[in-house]
C-alpha positions in Angstrom: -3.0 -49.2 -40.2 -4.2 -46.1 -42.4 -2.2 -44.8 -45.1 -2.6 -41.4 -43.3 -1.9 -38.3 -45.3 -0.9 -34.7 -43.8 -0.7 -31.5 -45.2 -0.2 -28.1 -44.3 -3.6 -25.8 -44.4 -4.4 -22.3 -46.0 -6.8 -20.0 -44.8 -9.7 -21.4 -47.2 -9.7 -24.6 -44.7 -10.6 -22.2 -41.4 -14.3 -23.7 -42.1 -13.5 -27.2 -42.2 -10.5 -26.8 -39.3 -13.4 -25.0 -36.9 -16.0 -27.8 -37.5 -13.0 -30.8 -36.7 -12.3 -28.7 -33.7 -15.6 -28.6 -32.7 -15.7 -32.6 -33.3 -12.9 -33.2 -31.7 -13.2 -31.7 -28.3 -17.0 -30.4 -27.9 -16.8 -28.1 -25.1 -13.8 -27.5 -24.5 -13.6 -26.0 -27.8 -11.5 -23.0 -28.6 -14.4 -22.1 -30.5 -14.7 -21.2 -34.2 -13.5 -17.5 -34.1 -10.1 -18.4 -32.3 -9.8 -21.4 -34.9 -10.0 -19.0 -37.6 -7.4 -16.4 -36.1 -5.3 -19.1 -36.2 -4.7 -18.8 -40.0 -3.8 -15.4 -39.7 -1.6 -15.1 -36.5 2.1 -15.0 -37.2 4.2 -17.3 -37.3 1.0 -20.6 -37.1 1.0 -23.1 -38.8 -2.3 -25.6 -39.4 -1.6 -29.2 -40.7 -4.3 -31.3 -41.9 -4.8 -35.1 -41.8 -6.9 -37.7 -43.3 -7.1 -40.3 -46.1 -7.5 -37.5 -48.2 -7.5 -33.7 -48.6 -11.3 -33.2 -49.3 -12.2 -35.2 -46.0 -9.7 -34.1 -43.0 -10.2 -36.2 -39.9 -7.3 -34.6 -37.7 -5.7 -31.6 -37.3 -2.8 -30.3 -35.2 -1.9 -26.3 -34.9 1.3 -25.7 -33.9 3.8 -21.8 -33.5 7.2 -21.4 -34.9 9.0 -19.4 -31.6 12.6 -19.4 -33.4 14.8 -21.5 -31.5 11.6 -23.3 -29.8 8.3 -24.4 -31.4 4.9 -25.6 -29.4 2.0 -27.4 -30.0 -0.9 -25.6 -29.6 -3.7 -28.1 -30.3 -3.8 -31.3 -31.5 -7.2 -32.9 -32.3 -8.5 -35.8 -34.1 -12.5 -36.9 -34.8 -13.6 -39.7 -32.9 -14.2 -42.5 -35.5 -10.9 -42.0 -36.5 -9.0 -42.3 -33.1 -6.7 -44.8 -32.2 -6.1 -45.5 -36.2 -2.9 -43.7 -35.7 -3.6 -40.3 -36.8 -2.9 -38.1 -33.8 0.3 -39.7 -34.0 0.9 -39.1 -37.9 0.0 -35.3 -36.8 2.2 -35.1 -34.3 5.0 -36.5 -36.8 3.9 -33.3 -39.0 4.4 -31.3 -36.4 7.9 -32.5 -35.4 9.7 -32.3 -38.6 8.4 -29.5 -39.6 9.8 -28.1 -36.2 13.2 -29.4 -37.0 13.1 -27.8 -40.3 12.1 -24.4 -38.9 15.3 -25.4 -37.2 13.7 -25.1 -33.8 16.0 -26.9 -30.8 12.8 -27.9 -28.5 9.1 -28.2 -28.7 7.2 -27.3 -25.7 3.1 -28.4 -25.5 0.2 -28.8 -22.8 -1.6 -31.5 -21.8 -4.7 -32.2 -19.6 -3.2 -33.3 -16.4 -6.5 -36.4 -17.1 -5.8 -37.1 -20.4 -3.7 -40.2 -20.4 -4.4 -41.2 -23.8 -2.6 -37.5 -25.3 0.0 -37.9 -22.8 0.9 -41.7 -24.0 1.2 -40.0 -27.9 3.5 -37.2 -26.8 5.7 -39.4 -24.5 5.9 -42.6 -27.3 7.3 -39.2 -29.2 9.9 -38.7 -26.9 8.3 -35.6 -24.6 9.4 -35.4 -21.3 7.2 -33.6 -18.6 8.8 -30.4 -17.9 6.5 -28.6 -15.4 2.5 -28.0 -14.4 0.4 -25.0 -15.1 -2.6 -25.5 -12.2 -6.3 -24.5 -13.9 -4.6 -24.1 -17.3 -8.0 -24.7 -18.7 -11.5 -22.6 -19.0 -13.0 -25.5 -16.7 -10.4 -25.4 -14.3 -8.0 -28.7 -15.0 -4.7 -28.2 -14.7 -2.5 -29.3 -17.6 1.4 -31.1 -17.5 3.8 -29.0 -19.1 5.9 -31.6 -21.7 8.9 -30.7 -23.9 10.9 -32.6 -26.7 14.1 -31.9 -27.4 15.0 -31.6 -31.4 
């Protein structure tokens, strides 16, 4: 397993976070102008993954909500899938929930994707609810929540 390293972003890594994006889920894509707002929406945060900080391979975009925190995105670039990044991210993620002092940590997931699904529930998330056509191409995504 990778020595995996994860750090959080600044606003000069909305370039490199928009191209990973890109990678990482092709069209379903936020796209790179919703990538980049992320930097400058309150409360966001952007973490970073990889063997090192020139060369990200991973990201994960999560909101500080005060007593609740959610994943937004998680994404990770396909040669380095299944090396234990996503779940390094997702690691990020949580404690730096817990340290925002957040109590439970809601995300989304493709109803179809049983590979994301598998991360968040070895992490402890429960499936809470549905949201039916939650995405632009009309899938429908499980609702999952961790408590922290």
């Amino acid at each position: 397993m990778n020595a995996w390293r994860v750090w959080t972003a600044g606003p000069a890594d909305a370039e490199t976070l928009a191209s990973l994006e890109a990678l990482a889920f092709g069209g379903r894509s936020w796209g790179g102008d919703s990538v980049k707002e992320s930097f400058v929406a309150p409360r966001v945060t952007v973490l970073l993954g990889g063997e090192n900080v020139r060369e990200p391979l991973g990201f994960a975009v999560w909101r500080d909500l005060g007593s609740e925190a959610e994943l937004l995105t998680i994404g990770v670039v396909a040669p380095a899938r299944g090396k234990g990044l996503g779940e390094a991210l997702l690691s990020g993620v949580i404690r730096a929930a817990q340290d925002a002092r957040a109590e439970r940590c809601f995300l989304e997931v493709d109803a179809l994707n049983e590979t994301a699904a598998a991360l968040y529930k070895k992490a402890g998330f429960t499936p809470v609810g549905e949201r039916r056509r939650y995405y632009a191409d009309g899938g429908d995504a499980v609702v999952m929540a961790l408590d922290l």
